[in-house]
C-alpha positions, 0 to 999 in steps of 0.5 A, spaced: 755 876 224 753 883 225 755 885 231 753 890 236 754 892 244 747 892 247 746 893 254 740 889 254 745 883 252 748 878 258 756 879 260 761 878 254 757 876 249 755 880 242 748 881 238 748 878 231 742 876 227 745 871 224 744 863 227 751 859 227 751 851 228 754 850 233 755 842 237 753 836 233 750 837 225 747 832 224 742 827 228 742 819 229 740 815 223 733 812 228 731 821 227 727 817 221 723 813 225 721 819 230 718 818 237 718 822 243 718 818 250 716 821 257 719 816 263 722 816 270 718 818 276 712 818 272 704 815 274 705 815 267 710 813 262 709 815 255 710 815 247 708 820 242 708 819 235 709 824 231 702 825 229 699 825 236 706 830 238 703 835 233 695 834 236 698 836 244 695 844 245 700 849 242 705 855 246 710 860 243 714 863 247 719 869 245 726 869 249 733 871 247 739 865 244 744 866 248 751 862 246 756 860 251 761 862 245 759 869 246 754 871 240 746 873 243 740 873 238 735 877 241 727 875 241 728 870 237 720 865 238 719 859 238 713 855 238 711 848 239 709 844 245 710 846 253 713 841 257 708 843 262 703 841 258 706 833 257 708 832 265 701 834 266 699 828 261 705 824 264 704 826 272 711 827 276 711 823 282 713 827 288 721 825 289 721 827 281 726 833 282 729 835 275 727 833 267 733 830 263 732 830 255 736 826 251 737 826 243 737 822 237 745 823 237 750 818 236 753 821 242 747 820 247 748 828 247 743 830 254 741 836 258 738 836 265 734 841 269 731 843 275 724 841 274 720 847 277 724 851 272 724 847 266 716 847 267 715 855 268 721 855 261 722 850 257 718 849 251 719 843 245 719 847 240 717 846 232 717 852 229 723 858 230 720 865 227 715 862 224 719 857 220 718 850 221 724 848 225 729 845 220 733 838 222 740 844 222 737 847 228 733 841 233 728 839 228 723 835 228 723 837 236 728 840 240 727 843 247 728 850 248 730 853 254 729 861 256 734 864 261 739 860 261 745 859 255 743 855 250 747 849 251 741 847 256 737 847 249 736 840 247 735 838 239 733 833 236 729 830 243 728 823 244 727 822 251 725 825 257 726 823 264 725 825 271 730 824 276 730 825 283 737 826 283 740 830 277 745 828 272 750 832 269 749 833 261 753 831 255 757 839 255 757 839 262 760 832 263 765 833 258 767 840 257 765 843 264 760 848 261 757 850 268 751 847 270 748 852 272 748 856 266 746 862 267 748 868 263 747 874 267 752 871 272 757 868 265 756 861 269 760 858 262 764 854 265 766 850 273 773 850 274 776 844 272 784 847 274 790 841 272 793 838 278 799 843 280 805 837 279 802 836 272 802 843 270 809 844 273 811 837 269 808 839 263 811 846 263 818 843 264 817 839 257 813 844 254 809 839 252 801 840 254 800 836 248 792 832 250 791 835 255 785 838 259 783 844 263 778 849 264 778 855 268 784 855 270 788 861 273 796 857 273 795 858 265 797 866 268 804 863 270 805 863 263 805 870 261 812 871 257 814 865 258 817 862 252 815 855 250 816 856 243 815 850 239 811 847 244 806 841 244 799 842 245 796 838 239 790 835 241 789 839 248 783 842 251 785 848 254 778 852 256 776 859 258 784 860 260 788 866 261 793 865 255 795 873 255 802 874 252 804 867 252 810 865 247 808 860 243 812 861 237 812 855 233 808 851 237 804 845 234 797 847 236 793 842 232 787 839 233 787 844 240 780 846 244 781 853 246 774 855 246 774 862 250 781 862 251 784 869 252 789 870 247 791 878 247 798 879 246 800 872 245 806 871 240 803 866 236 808 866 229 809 860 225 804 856 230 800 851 227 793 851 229 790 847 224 783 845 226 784 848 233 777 850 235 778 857 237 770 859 238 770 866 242 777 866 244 780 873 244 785 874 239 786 881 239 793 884 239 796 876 237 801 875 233 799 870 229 804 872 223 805 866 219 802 862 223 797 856 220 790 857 221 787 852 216 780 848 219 780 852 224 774 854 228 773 861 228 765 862 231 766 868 235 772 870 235 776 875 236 781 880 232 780 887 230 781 891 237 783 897 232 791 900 232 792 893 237 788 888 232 792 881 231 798 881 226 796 876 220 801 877 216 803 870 211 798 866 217 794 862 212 786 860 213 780 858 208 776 863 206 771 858 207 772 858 215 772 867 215 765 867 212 762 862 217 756 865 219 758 864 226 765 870 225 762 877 225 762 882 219 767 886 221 772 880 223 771 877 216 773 884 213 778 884 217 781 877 215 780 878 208 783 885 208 789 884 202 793 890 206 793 886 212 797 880 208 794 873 211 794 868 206 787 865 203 786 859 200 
């Protein structure tokens, strides 16, 4: 992922021309059998065939991909169906106040936004760039959302629904991302802090093992606070201040630390192993002989140059450095012999 500063770009995010998979890979089997339905408050409820889909008036629409993992691609266009144009079909009643999409997802993976902005921005795409939509990026149909974080973009659209009341989505029910979603304002996450006796227990323990908060400030009671050997398997610790922590050794297995801040953090011979490390700042980490293997690394950061991670002896697959969600330059970095890490 080629990266550069752009003041065009949202806060704390990165260019890139380059598109990483993020979320779900792949739809629910029933995708094969594809139909579109339009429900809710509704004078008329609706089901599309693919065929009938591809028949509606065709809108393009240019706008950013901005990623709450902190990469942007810029303009990219997209062409499809605008949802005006399949509510204009449908008819909102009056109470209907906010649009829900819904996926083909073994997980019923939804979104929701308000109406009267889904309708001015939201497109059902089928093509990206020119390209027929691929089932990698939403194909058949996916709703595309300019102006907000891509989270709000659907793929692999199903159902949608117009509710008089809104109904959190799959990312912002179960992983707080912000509902509101707006870059411009870093509206990545609602707080979601540990309750205050819990943190205390935990850190007494130093066992964070399955746990679960976002945007907390606690996490900065930690700063130098040695919990070596600690338990975080399986926590989801997000978008936290984890500056200068002292993990050595910590068993950080399975561990969501998407957009944590790890600078300065003393990581040796911790074990990460599958952790999802999306946007999290490594730099100035020392994370020298800790086990990296599986790992997500979309975004991340370690080069900040004379205060770069020490990667000494940690192991990583190559196969998790040259996705193409972690930038040239940190690739290059990862893989740098001089810089000792293990590749496998």
């Amino acid at each position: 992922m080629n990266s550069t500063k752009n003041p065009r770009h949202s806060p704390g995010q990165s260019i890139t021309d380059k598109f990483p998979t993020v979320g779900e890979k792949n739809p629910s089997p029933d995708i094969l059998d594809w139909k579109l339905e339009v429900v809710g408050l509704v004078k008329r409820p609706l089901t599309f065939s693919w065929e009938e889909f591809s028949e509606l008036p065709k809108r393009e629409g240019q706008w950013d991909t901005i990623c709450v993992t902190g990469w942007t691609r810029l303009d990219d266009k997209w062409g499809g169906v605008g949802l005006a144009e399949i509510l204009g079909l449908a008819e909102p009643l009056a109470e209907a106040r906010f649009v829900r999409f819904v996926a083909y997802s073994t997980r019923d993976h939804d979104t929701s936004l308000p109406l009267e902005y889904a309708n001015e921005h939201v497109i059902l795409a089928t093509e990206l760039n020119g390209e027929p939509l691929s089932q990698k990026r939403g194909g058949p149909v996916r709703s595309v959302c300019g102006g907000k974080y891509f989270y709000k973009s659907l793929k692999w659209v199903r159902r949608i629904e117009l509710l008089a009341e809104d109904k959190l989505g799959y990312w912002e029910e179960v992983s707080s991302y912000h509902n509101n979603a707006d870059p411009w304002k870093n509206e990545r996450y609602s707080s979601r802090p540990m309750a205050t006796d819990e943190f205390a227990e935990r850190v007494g323990k130093r066992d964070f093992s399955d746990a679960f908060a976002v945007r907390d400030e606690q996490f900065k009671q930690l700063n130098g606070v040695d919990l070596s050997g600690g338990r975080f398997e399986r926590a989801q610790i997000k978008g936290c201040p984890l500056h200068y922590v002292v993990w050595t050794g910590a068993n950080c297995s399975g561990a969501n630390f998407t957009l944590c801040n790890f600078a300065g953090a003393d990581l040796r011979d911790a074990i990460l192993v599958g952790a999802d490390l999306e946007g999290a700042n490594l730099q100035n980490a020392d994370l020298r002989g800790a086990d990296l293997r599986g790992a997500s690394l979309t975004a991340a950061k370690f080069v900040r140059g004379e205060h770069s991670a020490k990667i000494e002896g940690a192991r990583f697959l190559r196969s998790d450095i040259e996705n193409e969600g972690l930038s040239s330059k940190e690739q290059a970095f990862l893989l740098a012999p001089e810089q000792g890490a293990i590749i496998e």
